[in-house]
N, CA, C and O of each residue as an XYZ file, in Angstrom:
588
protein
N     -22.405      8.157      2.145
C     -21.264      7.281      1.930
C     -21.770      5.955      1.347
O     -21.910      5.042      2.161
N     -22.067      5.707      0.056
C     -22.383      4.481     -0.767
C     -21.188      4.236     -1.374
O     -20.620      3.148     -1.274
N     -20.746      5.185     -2.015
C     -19.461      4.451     -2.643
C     -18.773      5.747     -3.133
O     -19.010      6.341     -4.185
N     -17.817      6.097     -2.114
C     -17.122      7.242     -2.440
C     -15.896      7.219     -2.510
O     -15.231      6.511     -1.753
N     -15.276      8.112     -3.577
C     -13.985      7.828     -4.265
C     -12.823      8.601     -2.988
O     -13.130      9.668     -2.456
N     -11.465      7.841     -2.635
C     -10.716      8.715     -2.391
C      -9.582      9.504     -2.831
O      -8.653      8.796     -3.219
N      -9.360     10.819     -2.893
C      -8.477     11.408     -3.864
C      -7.431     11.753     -3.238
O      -7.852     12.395     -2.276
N      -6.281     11.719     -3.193
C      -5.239     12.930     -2.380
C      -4.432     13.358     -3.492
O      -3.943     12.677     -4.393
N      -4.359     14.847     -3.243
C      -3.744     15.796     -4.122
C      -1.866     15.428     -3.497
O      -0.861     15.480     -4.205
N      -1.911     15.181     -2.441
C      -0.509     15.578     -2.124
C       0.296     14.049     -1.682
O       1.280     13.887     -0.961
N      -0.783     12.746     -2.632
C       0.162     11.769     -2.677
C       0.024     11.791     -4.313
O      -0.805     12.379     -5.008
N       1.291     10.818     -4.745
C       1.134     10.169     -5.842
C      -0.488     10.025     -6.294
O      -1.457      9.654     -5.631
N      -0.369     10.517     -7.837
C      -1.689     10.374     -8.840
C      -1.341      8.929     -9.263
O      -0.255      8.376     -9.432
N      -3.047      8.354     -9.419
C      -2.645      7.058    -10.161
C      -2.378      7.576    -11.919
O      -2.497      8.676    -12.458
N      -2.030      6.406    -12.379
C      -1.955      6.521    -13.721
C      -2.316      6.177    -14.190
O      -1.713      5.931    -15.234
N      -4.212      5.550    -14.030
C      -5.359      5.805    -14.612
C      -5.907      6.328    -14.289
O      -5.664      7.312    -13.590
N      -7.270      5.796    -14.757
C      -8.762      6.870    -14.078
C      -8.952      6.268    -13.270
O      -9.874      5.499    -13.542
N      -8.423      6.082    -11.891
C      -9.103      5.374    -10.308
C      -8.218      6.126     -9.766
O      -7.139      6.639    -10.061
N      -9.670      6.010     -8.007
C      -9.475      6.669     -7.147
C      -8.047      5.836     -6.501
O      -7.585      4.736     -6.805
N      -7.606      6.804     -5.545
C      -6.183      5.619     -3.998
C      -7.377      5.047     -3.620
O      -6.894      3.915     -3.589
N      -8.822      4.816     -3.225
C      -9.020      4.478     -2.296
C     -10.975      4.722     -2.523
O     -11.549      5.795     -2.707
N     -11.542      3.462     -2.434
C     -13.497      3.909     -2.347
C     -13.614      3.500     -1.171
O     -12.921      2.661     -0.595
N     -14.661      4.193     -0.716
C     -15.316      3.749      0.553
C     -16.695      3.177      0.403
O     -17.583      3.866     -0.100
N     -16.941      1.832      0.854
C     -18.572      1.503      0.661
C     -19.355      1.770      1.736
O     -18.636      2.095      2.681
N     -20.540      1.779      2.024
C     -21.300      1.286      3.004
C     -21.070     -0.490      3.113
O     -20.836     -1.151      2.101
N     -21.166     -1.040      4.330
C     -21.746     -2.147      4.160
C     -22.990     -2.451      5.488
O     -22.857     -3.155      6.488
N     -24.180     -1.640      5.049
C     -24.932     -1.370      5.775
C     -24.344     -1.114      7.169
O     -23.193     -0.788      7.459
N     -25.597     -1.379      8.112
C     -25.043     -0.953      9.604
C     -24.109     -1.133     10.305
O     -23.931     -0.713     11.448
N     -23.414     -1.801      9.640
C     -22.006     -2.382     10.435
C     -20.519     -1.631      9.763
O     -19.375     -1.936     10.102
N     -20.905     -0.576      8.725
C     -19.731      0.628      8.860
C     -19.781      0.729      7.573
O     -20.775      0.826      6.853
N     -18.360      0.697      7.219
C     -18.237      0.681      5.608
C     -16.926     -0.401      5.574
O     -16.447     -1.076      6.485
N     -16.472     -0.260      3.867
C     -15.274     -0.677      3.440
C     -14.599     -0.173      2.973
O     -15.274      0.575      2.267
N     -13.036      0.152      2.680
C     -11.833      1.026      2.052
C     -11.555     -0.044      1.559
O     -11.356     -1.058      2.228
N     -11.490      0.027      0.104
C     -10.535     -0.930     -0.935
C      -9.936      0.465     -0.904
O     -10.489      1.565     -0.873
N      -8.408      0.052     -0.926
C      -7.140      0.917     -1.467
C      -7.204      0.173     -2.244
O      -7.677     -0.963     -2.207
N      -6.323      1.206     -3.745
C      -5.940      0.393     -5.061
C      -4.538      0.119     -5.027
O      -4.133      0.537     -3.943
N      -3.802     -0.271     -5.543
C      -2.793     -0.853     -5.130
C      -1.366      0.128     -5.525
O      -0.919      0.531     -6.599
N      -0.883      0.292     -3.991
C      -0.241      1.644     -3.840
C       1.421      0.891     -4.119
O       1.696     -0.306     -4.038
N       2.309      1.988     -4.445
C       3.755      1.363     -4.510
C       4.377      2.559     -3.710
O       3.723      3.515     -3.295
N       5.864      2.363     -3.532
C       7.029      3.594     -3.275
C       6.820      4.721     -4.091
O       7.635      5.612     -3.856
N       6.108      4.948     -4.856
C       5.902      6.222     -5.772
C       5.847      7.366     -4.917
O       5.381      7.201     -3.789
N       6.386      8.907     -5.387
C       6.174      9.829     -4.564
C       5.506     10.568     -5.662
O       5.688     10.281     -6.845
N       4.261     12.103     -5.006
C       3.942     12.509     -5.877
C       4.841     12.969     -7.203
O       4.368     13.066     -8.335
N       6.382     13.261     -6.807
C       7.006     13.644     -7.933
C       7.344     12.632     -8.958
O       8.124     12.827     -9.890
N       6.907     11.890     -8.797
C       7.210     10.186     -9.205
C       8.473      9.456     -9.729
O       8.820      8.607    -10.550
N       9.107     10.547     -8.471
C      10.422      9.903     -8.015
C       9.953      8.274     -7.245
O       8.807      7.829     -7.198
N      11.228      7.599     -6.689
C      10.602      5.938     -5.826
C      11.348      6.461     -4.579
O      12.341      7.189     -4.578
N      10.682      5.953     -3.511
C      11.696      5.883     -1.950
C      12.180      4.326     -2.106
O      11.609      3.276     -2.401
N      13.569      4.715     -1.747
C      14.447      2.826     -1.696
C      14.874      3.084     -3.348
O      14.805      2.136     -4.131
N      15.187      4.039     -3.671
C      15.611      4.203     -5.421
C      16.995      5.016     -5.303
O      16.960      6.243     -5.204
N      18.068      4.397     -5.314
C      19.358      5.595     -5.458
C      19.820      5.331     -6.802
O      20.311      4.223     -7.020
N      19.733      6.242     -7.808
C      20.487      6.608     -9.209
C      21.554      7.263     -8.630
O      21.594      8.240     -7.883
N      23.056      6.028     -9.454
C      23.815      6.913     -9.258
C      24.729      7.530    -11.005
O      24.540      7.015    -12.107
N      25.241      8.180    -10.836
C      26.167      8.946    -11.912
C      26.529      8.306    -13.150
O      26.844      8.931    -14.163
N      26.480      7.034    -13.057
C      27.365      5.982    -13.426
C      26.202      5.111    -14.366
O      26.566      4.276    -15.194
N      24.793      5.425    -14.119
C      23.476      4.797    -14.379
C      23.294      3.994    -13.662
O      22.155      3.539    -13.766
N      23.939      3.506    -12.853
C      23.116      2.519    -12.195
C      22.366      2.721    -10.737
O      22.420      3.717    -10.016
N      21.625      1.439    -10.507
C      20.179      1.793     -9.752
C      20.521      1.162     -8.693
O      20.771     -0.013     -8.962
N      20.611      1.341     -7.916
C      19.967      0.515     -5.978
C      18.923      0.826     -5.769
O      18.506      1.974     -5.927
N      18.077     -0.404     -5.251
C      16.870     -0.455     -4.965
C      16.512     -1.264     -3.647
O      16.681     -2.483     -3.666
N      16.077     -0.713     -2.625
C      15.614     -0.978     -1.498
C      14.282     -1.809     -1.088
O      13.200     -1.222     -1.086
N      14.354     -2.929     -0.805
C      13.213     -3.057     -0.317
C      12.619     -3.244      0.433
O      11.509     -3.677      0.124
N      12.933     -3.051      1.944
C      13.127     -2.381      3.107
C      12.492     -1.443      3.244
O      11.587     -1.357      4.073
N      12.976     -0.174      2.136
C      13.174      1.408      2.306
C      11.122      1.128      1.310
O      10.106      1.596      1.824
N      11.108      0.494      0.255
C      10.131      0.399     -0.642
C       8.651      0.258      0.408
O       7.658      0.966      0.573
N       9.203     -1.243      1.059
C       7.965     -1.604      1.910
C       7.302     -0.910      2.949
O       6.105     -1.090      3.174
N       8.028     -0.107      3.614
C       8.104      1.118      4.490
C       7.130      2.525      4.391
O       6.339      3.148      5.099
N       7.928      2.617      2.584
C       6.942      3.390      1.948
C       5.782      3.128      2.054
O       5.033      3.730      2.824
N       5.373      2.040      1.185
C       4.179      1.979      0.550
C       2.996      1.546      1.969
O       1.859      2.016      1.976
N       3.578      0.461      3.257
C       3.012      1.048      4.042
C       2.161      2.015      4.658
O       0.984      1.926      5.009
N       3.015      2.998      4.727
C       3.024      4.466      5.025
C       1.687      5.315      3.983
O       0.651      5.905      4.292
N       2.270      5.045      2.838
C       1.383      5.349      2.171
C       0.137      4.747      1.984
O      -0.706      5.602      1.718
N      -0.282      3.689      2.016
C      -1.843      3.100      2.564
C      -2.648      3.646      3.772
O      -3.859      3.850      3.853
N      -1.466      3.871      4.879
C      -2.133      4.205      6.163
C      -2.522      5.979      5.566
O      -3.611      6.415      5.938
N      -1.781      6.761      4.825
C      -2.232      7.969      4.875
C      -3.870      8.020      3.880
O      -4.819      8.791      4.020
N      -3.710      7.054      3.049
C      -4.508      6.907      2.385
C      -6.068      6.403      3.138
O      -7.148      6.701      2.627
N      -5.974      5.806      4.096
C      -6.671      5.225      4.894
C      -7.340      6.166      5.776
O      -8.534      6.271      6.052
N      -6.194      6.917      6.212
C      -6.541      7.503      7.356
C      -7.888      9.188      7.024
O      -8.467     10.009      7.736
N      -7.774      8.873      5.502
C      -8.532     10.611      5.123
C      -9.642      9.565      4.474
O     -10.157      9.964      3.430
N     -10.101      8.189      5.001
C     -11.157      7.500      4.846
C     -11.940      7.315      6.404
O     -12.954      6.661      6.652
N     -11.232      7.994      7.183
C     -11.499      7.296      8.352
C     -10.687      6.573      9.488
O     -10.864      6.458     10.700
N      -9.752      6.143      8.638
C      -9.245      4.687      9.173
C      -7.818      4.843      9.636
O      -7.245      5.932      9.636
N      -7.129      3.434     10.128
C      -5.653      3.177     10.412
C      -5.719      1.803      9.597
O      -6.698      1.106      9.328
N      -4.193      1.614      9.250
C      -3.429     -0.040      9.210
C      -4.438     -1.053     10.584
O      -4.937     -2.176     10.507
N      -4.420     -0.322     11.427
C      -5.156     -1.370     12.338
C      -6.600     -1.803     12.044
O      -7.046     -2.823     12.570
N      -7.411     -0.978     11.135
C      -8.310     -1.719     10.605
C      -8.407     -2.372      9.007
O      -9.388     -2.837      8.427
N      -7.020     -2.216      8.552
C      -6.790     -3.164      7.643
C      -7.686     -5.104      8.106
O      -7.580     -5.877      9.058
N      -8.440     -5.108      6.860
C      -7.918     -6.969      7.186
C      -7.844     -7.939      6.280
O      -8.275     -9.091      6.310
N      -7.049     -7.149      5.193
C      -6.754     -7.762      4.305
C      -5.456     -7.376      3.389
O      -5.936     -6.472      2.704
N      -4.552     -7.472      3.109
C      -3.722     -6.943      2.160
C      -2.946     -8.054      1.084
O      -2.173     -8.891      1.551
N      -3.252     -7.979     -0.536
C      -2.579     -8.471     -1.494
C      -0.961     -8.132     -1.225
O      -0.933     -6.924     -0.992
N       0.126     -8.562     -1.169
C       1.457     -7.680     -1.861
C       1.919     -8.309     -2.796
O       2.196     -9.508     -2.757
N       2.044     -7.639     -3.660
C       2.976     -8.210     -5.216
C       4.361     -7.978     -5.257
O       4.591     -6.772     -5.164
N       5.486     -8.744     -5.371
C       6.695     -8.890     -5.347
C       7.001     -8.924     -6.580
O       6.381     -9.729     -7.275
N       8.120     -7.998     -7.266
C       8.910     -8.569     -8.536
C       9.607     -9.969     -8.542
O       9.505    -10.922     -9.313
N      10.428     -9.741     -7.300
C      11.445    -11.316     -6.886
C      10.981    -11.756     -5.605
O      10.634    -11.075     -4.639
N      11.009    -12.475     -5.686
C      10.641    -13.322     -4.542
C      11.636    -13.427     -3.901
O      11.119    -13.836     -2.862
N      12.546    -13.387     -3.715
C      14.269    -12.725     -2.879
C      13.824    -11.793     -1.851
O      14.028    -11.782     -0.637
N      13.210    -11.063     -2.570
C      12.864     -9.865     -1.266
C      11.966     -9.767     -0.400
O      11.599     -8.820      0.295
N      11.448    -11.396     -0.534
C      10.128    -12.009      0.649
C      10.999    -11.655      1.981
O      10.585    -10.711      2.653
N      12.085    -12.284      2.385
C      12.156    -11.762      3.552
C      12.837    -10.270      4.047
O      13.061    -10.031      5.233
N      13.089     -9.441      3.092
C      13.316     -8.263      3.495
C      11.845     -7.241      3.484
O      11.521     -6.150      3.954
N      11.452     -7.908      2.968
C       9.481     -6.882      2.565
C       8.890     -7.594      4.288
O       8.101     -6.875      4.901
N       9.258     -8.790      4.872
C       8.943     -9.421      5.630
C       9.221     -8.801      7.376
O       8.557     -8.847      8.412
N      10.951     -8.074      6.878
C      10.919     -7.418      7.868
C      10.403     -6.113      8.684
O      10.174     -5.802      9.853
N      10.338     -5.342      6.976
C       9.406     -4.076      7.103
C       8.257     -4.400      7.786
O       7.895     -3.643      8.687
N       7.405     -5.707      7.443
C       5.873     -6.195      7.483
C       5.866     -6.459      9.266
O       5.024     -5.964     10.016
N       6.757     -7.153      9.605
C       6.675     -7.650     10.615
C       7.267     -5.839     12.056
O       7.147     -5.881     13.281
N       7.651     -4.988     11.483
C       8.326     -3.954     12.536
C       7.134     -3.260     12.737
O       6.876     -2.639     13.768
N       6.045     -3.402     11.289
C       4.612     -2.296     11.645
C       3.471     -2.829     12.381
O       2.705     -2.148     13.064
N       3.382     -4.550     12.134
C       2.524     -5.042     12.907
C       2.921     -5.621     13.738
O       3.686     -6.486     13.312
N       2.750     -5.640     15.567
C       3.239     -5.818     16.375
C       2.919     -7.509     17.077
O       3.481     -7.896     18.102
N       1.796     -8.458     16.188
C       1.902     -9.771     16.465
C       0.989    -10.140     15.008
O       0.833     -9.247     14.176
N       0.467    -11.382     14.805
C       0.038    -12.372     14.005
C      -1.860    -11.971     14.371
O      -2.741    -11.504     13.649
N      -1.852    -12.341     15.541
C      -3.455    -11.635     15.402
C      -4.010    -10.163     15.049
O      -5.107     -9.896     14.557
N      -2.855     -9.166     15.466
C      -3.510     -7.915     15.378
C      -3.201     -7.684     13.699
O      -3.855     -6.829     13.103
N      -2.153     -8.509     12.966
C      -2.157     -8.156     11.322
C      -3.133     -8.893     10.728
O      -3.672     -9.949     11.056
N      -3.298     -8.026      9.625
C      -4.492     -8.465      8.486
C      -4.081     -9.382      8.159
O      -2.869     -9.578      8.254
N      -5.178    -10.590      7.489
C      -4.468    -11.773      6.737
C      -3.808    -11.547      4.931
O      -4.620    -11.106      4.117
N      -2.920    -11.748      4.630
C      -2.067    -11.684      3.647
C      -1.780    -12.452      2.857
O      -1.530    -13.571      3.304
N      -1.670    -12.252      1.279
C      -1.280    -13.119      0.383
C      -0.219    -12.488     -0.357
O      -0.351    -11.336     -0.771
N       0.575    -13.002     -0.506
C       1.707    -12.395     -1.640
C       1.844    -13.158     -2.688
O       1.538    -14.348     -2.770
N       2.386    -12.365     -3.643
C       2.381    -13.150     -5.057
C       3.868    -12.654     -5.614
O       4.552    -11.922     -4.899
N       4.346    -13.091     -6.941
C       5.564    -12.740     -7.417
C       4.810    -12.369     -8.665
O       3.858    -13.055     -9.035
N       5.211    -11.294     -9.329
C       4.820    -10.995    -10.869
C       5.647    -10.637    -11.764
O       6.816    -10.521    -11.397
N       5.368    -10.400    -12.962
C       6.248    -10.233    -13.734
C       6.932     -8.776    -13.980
O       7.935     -8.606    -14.673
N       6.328     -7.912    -13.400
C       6.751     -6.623    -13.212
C       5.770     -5.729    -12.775
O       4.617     -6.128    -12.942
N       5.911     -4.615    -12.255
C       5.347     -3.385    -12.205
C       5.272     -2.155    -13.069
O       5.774     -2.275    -14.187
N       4.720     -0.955    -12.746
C       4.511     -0.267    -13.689
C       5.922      0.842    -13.870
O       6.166      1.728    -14.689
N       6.591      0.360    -12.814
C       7.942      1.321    -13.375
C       9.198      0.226    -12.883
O       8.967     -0.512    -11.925
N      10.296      0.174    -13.461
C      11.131     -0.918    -13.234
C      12.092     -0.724    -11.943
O      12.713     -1.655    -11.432
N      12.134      0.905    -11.391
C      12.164      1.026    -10.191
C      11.747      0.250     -8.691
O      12.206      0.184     -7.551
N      10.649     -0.254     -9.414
C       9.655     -0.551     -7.956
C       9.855     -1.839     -7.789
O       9.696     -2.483     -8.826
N      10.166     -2.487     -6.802
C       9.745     -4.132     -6.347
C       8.903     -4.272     -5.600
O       8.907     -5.420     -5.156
N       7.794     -3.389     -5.032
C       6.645     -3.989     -4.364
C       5.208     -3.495     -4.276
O       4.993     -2.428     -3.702
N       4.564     -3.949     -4.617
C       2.688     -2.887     -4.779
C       2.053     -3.845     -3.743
O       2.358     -5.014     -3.505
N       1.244     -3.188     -3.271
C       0.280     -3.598     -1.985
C      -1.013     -2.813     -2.550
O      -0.960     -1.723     -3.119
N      -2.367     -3.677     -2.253
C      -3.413     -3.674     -2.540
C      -4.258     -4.083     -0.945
O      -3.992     -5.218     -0.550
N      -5.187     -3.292     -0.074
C      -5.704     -3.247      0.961
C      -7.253     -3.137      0.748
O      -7.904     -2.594     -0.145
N      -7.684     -3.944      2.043
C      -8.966     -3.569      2.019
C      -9.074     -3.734      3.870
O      -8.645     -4.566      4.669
N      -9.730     -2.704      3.966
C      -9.878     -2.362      5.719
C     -11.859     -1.985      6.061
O     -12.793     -1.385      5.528
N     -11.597     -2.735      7.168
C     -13.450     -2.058      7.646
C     -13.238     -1.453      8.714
O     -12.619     -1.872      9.691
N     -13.787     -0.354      8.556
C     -14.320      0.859      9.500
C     -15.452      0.658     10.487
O     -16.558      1.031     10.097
N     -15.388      0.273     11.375
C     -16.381     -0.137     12.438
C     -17.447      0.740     12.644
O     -17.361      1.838     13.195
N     -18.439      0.233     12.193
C     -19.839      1.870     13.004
C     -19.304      2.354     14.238
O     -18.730      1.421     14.799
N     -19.237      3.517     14.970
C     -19.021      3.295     16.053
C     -20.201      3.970     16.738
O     -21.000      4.783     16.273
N     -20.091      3.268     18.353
C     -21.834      3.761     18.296
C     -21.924      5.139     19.216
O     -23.003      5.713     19.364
């Protein structure tokens, strides 16, 4: 384990050439999981928090989004080793900044106080890679040696 890529067949493919997820050594004291920065995408690359209706138009959740992509880090995590609980770090990128406090509530129902969550930065950008999505999260978690 120097620097190994993680793949999952049965989440969302990225849409480049990178792994969901490397694992480093960082010598004796375990390793590291950089996740790359995951969204609501499903492998069918349908969005969760996405209702098309008849009419063309879109509802978009971000609640239902943050939930996801959550979810999807921890699975990503977890075929590294790991949980959200050894997250200790996470980027999130926001389209609008409106949906700081609804991404806030998702954030706050998975981690159960201020010390046990990773420290966090959020940003607002100018978009994502599908106009569906309002939120990408980018993680990095350490895996404790255990002895």
């Amino acid at each position: 384990m120097q620097n190994d890529p993680i793949l999952l067949p049965d989440r969302a493919a990225a849409l480049a050439r990178y792994p969901h997820a490397r694992v480093v050594a960082a010598g004796n004291d375990g390793a590291f999981v950089f996740v790359s920065g995951i969204s609501a995408r499903r492998p069918d690359n349908t969005h969760e928090g996405v209702t098309l209706h008849a009419d063309g138009s879109v509802d978009k959740d971000i609640r239902v989004q943050t939930r996801a992509v959550l979810t999807n880090i921890d699975v990503i995590l977890q075929a590294a080793g790991a949980t959200l609980a050894d997250v200790v770090d996470i980027t999130v990128f926001l389209v609008d900044m409106a949906d700081y406090a609804g991404m806030n509530e998702e954030w706050n129902a998975r981690f159960a106080d201020k010390a046990s969550a990773p420290a966090r930065t959020t940003v607002a950008v100018h978009q994502l890679p599908h106009p569906n999505l309002l939120v990408e999260m980018k993680a990095t978690a350490l895996i404790a040696r255990r002895p």
